[in-house]
N, C-alpha and C positions, 0 to 999 in steps of 0.2 A: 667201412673200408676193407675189414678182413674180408665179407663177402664180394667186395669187387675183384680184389687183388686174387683173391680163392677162384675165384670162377670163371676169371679172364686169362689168367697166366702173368697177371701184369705183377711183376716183382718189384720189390723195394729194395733201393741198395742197401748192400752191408754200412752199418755206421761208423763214419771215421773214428777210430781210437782216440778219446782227448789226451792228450802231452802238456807237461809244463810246458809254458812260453819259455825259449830260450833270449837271453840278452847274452852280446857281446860287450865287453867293457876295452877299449881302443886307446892305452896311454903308455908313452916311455916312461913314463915317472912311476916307481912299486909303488909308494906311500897312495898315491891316487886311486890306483887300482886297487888297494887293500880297502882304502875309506869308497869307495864304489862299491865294493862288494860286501862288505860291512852295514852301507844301509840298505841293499834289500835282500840279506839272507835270509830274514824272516819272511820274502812275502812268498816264497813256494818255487821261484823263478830256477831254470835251470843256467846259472851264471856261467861265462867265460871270459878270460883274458887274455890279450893280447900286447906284448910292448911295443909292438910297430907294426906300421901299415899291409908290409910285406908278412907278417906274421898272422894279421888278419886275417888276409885273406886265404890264408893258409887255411887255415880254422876254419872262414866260410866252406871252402872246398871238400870239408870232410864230413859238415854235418850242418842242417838246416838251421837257420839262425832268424827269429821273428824281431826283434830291434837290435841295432846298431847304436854305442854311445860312444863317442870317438872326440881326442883331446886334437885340436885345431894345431897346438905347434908340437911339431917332430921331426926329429931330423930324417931326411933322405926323404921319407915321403910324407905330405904333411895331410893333414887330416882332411881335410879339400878334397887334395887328388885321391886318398884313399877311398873317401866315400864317393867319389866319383867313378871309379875303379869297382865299389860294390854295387851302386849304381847299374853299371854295364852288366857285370855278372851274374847277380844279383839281385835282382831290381823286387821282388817280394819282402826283401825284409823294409824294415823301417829306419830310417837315419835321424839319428841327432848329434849334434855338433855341441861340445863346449869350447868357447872361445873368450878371448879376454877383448878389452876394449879398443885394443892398438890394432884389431887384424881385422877390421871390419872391409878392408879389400878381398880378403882371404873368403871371411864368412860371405859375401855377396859373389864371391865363384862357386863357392858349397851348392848355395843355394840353386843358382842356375846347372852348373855342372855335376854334383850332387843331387840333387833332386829332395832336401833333407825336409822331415818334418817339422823340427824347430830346433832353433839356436838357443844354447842357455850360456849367458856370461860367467866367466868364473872372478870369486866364486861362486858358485852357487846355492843357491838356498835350498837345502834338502825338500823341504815340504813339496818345492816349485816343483823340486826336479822329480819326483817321485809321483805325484800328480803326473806329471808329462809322461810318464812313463805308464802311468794307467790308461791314460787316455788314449795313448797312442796303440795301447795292446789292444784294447778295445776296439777303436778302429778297425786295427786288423783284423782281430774276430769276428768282427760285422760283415767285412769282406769277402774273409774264407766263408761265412755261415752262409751269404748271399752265394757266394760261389757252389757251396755244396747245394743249395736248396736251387739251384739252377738246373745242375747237372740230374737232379733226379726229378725236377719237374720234366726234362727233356727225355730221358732216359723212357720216365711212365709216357710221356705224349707222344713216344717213338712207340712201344708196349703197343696203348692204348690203338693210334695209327694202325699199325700189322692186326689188332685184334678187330678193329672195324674194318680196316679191307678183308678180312677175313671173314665175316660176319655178310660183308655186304656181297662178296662172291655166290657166299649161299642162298643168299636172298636173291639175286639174280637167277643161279639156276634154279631155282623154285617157280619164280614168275614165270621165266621163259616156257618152263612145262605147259602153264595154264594159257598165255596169252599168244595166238599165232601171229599178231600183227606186229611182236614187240621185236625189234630188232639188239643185238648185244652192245652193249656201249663198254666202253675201257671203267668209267666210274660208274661204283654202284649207286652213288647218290643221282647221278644222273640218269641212270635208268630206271632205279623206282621214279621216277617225276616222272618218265615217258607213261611209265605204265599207269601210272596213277592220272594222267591227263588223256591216253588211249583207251581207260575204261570207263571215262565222262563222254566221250566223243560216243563211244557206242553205244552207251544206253541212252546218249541223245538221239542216237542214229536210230534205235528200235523205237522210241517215243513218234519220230517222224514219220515211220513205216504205219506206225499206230493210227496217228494223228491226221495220216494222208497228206502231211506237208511235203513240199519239195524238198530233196534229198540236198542235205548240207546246209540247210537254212537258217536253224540252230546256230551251227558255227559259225556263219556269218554274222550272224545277232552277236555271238560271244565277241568276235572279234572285233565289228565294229564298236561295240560299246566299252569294251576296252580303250580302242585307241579315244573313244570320247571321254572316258573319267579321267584321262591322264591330260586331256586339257583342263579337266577342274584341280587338278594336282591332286588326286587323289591317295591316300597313302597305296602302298604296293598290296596290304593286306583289303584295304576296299576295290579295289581294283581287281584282284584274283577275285573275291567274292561277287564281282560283278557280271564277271567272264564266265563263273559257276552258273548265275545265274542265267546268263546269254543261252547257254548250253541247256538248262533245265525249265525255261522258264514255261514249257508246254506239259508237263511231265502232268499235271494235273489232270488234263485230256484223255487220260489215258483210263479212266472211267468214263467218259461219256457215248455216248449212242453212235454207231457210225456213222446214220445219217447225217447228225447233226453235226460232228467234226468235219463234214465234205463238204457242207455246205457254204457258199459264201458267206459272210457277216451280213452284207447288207439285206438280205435275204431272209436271214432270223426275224420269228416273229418278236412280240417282247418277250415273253413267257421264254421262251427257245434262249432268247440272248441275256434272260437272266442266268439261266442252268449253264449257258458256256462261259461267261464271267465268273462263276466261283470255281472255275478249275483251277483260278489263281490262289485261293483259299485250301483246295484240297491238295494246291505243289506245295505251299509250308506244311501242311501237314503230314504230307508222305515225306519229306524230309527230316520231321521232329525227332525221328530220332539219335539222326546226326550231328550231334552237336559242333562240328568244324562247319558244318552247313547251314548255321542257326541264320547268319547276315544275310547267305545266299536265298535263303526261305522269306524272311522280311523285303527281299528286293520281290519277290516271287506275287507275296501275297500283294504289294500296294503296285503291282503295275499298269492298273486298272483306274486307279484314282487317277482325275481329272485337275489339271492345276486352279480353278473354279471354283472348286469344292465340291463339284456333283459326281464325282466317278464313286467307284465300290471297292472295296467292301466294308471301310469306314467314311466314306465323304470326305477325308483331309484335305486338305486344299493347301496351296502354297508349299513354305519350304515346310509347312509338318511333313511334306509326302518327301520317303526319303529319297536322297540327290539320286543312287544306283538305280530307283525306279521309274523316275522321272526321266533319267536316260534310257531306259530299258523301253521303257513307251513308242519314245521317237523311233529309236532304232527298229524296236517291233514290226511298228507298223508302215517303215520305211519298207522293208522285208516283206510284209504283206500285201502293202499293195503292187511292188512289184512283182509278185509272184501268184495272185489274184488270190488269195485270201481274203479280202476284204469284200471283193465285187467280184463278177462273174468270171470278167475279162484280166488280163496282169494292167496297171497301169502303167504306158511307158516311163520310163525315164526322165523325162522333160516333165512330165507333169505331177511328181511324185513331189517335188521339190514345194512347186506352189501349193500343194495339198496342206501341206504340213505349215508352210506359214500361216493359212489360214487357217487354223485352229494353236495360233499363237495366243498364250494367256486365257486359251479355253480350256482345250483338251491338252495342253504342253506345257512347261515352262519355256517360255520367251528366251531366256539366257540358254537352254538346251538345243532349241532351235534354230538359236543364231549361229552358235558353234559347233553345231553338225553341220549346218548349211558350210561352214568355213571349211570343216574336214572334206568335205564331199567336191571344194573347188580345186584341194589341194592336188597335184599332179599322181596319178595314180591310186588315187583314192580308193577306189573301190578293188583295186589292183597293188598291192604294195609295191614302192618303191626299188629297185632294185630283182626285182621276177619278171619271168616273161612265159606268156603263155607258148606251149610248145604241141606239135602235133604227134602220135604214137610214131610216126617215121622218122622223128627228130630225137627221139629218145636213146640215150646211149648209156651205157655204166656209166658212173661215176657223179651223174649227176644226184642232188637235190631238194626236193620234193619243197618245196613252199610252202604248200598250203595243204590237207585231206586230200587225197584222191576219192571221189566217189562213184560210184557205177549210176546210171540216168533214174534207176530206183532208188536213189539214197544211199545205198547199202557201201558201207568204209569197208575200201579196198586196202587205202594205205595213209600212214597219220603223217604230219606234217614233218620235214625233216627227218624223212626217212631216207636212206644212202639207194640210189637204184644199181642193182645188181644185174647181169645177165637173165639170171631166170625170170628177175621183177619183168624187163623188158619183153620178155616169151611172154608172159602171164599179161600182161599188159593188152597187149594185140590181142589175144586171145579172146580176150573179156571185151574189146571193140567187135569182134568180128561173130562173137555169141551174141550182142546186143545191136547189130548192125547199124552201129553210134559211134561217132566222136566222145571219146575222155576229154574234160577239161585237165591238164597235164599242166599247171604252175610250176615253175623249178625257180631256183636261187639262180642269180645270173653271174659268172664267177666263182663259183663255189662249185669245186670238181674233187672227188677223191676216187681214191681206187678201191675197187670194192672186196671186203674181207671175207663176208658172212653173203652168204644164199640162203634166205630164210625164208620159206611160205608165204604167197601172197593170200588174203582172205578168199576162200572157194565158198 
């Protein structure tokens, strides 16, 4: 603790001074008040008295008072309205009432109006009453100590707050230095995420560059197999580790021969299409040393196993192969054949769908298959709901960003949910009219702000 509170600035408060518990003793009668005070001058308490209500509260007003014991009948004010009175003014100390058996209308206005801890009859029995009188300080104690231990749990999580935005500031201008695609968010927790999810996208980006795949194909693998593990209810941490692996699951590739990564699949000889199946085996192992990437790596290595049992690089079959890879499969090679990976030509559209049924319970799981098929009916499917594709002419501040911007060679221009600024828009065109291409430009549809920061678009 000393070295948190030493190294953060987070201070502990000064500790409240303990004080005797003060009691007030509340009777017109001396004799009452002397045998009151009488039995608990041994126990340490700071006693006072009062011979009427109006004198009470007098007393109250001049000095803190933790229990009230107050005699029920008295003239002009009676013990009722008195404690109701301290009640109002007062309301931290503690009440009790002694009453005799005839005022039990009396004692049931205390109660309500009053707000008393307990009634003791007179007379009463010292052990009772003196027990009631511990219990009831005790209470309070527990109160005040819950109150005190409140205030400085609140005081350090105020501390502690100022000291991680403080921390996370700097963390932010650190990253901003190294990352030109990061844009500055108001929280720094929000921002390490962008960054931490902007520098997966681009080393998926340079795998694809490697790998000769179409530019953003990764992300789409991530994304769609995302929105498919969260129809298996996936927890939120198998889920990111899926998306991890969406993004990486080529990264193995990144040793093999260039021929052989350009070349179609169907095309491999066997020899050829044994060496490009274990790239699945060499992306767990370029991740081993990761250990937050250890799930991402096991989706990595079995995305090859076949549900049958004959895929590689252990032959598991069924639900041994795990659920993230067995989704990883479909979506894979949903991806590839429309973008011809698999065959010379891209498969259209239309016919990618029947492919894949018919390596139901071969090359798939059946239940994976069926519930892609359903995501893929669903409206906007391959387009999320609520985005709309836009042209560079249509592009204005304030918008955006959906989905990656990426240039027709793969290469990330801009990460998902980035705010488009004026310059973005310059730089935007710019990069159409270098590449004599259409940008795909996705944007949030409804979602407008005004733009703060002008930050570098990737050159």
């Amino acid at each position: 603790m000393s070295d948190l509170t030493g190294g953060t600035g987070i201070d502990n408060p000064v500790t409240e001074v303990v004080r005797p518990p003060v009691i007030l003793f509340v009777d017109d009668e001396a004799n009452i008040l002397s045998a009151l005070k009488r039995l608990f001058r041994s126990s340490g308490f700071k006693l006072l008295t009062a011979e009427s209500g109006s004198a009470g509260l007098a007393l109250l007003a001049e000095e803190p008072v933790d229990l009230i014991i107050s005699d029920m009948r008295m003239p002009v004010m009676n013990g009722a309205q008195f404690l109701a009175q301290a009640k109002k003014q007062y309301p931290e100390a503690i009440r009790i009432l002694l009453t005799g058996y005839s005022e039990m209308d009396a004692t049931i206005s205390a109660i309500n109006d009053g707000g008393i801890y307990r009634y003791l009859q007179k007379p009463w029995d010292e052990h009772d009453l003196v027990l009631t009188v511990q219990q009831a300080l005790e209470q309070q104690e527990l109160k005040r100590e819950t109150a005190r231990l409140t205030a400085i749990v609140q005081l350090q999580n105020e501390q502690l707050t100022a000291f991680n935005n403080q921390l996370e500031v700097q963390v932010a201008a650190r990253t901003g230095e190294i990352q030109q695609t990061v844009m500055f968010l108001e929280k720094a927790q929000e921002d390490l995420k962008q960054n931490f999810m902007t520098m997966l996208k681009v080393f998926s980006n340079l795998i694809e560059l490697r790998a000769g795949m179409l530019g953003g194909n990764s992300s789409r693998i991530a994304e769609l197999s995302q929105r498919l593990g969260r129809k298996f209810d996936m927890s939120e941490m198998a889920v990111q580790e899926l998306m991890v692996a969406g993004l990486l699951h080529a990264i193995g590739k990144i040793g093999l021969p260039d021929d052989l990564i350009r070349k179609p699949q169907d095309q491999l000889t066997a020899e050829e299409l044994k060496q490009f199946l274990a790239h699945a085996v060499k992306g767990q192992m370029i991740l081993t040393p990761l250990e937050s990437f250890a799930g991402a790596g096991r989706i990595i290595r079995h995305q090859y196993e076949r549900f049958d049992g004959r895929g590689t690089p252990n032959a598991l079959a069924g639900d041994a192969i795990p659920l993230g890879a067995r989704i990883l499969a479909v979506v894979r090679d949903f991806e590839a054949l429309r973008s011809g990976a698999v065959t010379a030509k891209p498969v259209p559209d239309e016919r990618v769908v029947p492919v894949l049924l018919s390596q139901r319970a071969h090359r798939y799981d059946p239940l994976v298959v069926d519930r892609f098929v359903e995501l893929l009916s669903e409206p906007g499917a391959l387009e999320p709901s609520g985005t709309r594709l836009i042209s560079s002419h249509e592009l204005s501040p304030g918008l955006h960003l959906a989905e990656d911007l990426m240039s027709r060679e793969g290469v990330l221009l801009l990460t998902k949910n980035s705010l488009i600024t004026p310059h973005y828009v310059s730089q935007i065109r710019k990069f159409e009219e270098i590449d004599n291409a259409p940008l795909r430009i996705l944007i949030t549809v409804g979602l407008t702000d005004r733009p703060r920061v002008d930050a570098p678009v990737a050159h």
